[in-house]
C-alpha positions in Angstrom: 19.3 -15.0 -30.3 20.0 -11.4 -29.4 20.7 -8.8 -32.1 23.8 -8.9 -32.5 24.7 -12.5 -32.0 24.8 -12.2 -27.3 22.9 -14.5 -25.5 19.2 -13.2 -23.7 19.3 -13.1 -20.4 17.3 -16.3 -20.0 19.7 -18.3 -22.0 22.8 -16.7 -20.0 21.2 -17.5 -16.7 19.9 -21.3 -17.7 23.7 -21.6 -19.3 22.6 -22.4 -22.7 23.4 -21.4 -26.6 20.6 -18.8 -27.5 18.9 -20.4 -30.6 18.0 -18.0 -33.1 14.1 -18.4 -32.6 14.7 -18.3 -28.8 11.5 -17.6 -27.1 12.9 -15.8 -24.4 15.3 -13.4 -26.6 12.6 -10.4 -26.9 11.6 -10.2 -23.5 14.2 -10.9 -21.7 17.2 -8.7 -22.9 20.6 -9.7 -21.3 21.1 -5.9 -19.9 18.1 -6.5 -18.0 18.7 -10.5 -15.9 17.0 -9.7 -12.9 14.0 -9.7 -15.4 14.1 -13.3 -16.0 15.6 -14.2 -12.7 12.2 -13.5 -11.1 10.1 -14.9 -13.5 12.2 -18.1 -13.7 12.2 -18.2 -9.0 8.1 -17.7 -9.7 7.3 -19.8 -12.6 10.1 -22.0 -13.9 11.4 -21.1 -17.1 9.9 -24.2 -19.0 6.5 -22.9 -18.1 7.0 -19.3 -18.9 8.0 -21.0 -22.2 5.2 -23.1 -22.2 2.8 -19.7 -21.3 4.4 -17.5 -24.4 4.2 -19.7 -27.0 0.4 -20.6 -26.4 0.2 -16.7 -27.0 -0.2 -15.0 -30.7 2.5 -13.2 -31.0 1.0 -9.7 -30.4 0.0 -10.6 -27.1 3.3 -12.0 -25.8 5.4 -9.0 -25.0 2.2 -7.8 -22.7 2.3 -11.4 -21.0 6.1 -11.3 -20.7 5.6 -7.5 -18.8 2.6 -9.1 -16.4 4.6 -12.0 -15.8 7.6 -10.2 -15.2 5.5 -7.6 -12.2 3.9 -10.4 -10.6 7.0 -12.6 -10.4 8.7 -9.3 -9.3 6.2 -8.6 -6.6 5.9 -11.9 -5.3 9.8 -12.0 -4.6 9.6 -9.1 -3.0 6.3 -9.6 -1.0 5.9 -13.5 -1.1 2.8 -13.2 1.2 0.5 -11.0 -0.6 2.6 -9.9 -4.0 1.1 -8.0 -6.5 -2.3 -8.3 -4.7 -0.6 -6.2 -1.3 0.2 -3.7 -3.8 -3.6 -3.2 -5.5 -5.1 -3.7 -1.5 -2.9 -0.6 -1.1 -3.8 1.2 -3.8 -7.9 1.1 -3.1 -6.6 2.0 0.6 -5.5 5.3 -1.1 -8.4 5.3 -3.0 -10.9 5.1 -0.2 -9.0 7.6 1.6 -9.1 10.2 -1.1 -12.6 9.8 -1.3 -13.2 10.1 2.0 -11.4 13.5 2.0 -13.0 14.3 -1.0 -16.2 14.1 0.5 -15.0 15.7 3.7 -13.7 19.1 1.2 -17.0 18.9 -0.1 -19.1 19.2 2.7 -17.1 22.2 4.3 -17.4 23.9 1.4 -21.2 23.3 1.0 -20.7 24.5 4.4 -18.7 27.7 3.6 -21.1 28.4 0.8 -24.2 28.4 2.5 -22.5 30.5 5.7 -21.7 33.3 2.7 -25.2 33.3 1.1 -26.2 33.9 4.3 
C-alpha cells in the first residue's frame, strides 16, 4: 500500500485493494500510471511480479527502472525498442569519431603548413 493509505498505480490499474506488502507499491507510484501501464502491455503484471520478487531487495528498484525503459520503448518502437535507440546512439558515436578524426587531421595539417 502507498504511504498514506492510496492505491499504487498497479493496483489502481489491475482494480484491486493494495495490500500492505504490495510488490508493485514502490515502483510504481499512482502519480506516475503510464509507468505500470507499459510494463504491464510488455510483460504482464504477474510476471513483473514474478521478476521482482526473485530480486534481493536492493536490486529491485534498478529492475523496476530497466523494465519500466524497455517496456516504454517497445511501446513506442515495437520493431526495434530499446535496441533502435542504442543502434542510434553508436550511429552518433561513429559519426563523432569520424569527425574527430577528420579535426585532427586538418589540424596536423594546419600545424605542419605553420612550422613550415
Amino acid at each position: 500500500m502507498m504511504p498514506g493509505g492510496g492505491r499504487c498505480a498497479a493496483c489502481k490499474y489491475l482494480r484491486r485493494r493494495c495490500p500492505s506488502d504490495c510488490i508493485f507499491s514502490h515502483y510504481f507510484p499512482a502519480n506516475d500510471p503510464q509507468r505500470f501501464v507499459c510494463v504491464h502491455k510488455i510483460y504482464g503484471a504477474s510476471n513483473v511480479a514474478k521478476m521482482l520478487q526473485q530480486l534481493p531487495a536492493n536490486l529491485q528498484a534498478e529492475a523496476a527502472d530497466s523494465l519500466s525503459f524497455e517496456a516504454r520503448h517497445r511501446v513506442e518502437d515495437p520493431v526495434y525498442g530499446c535496441v533502435g535507440i542504442i543502434h542510434r546512439l553508436h550511429e552518433q558515436i561513429h559519426n563523432a569519431e569520424t569527425q574527430l578524426a577528420r579535426t585532427q587531421a586538418q589540424l596536423s595539417v594546419f600545424i605542419s603548413t605553420r612550422i613550415d
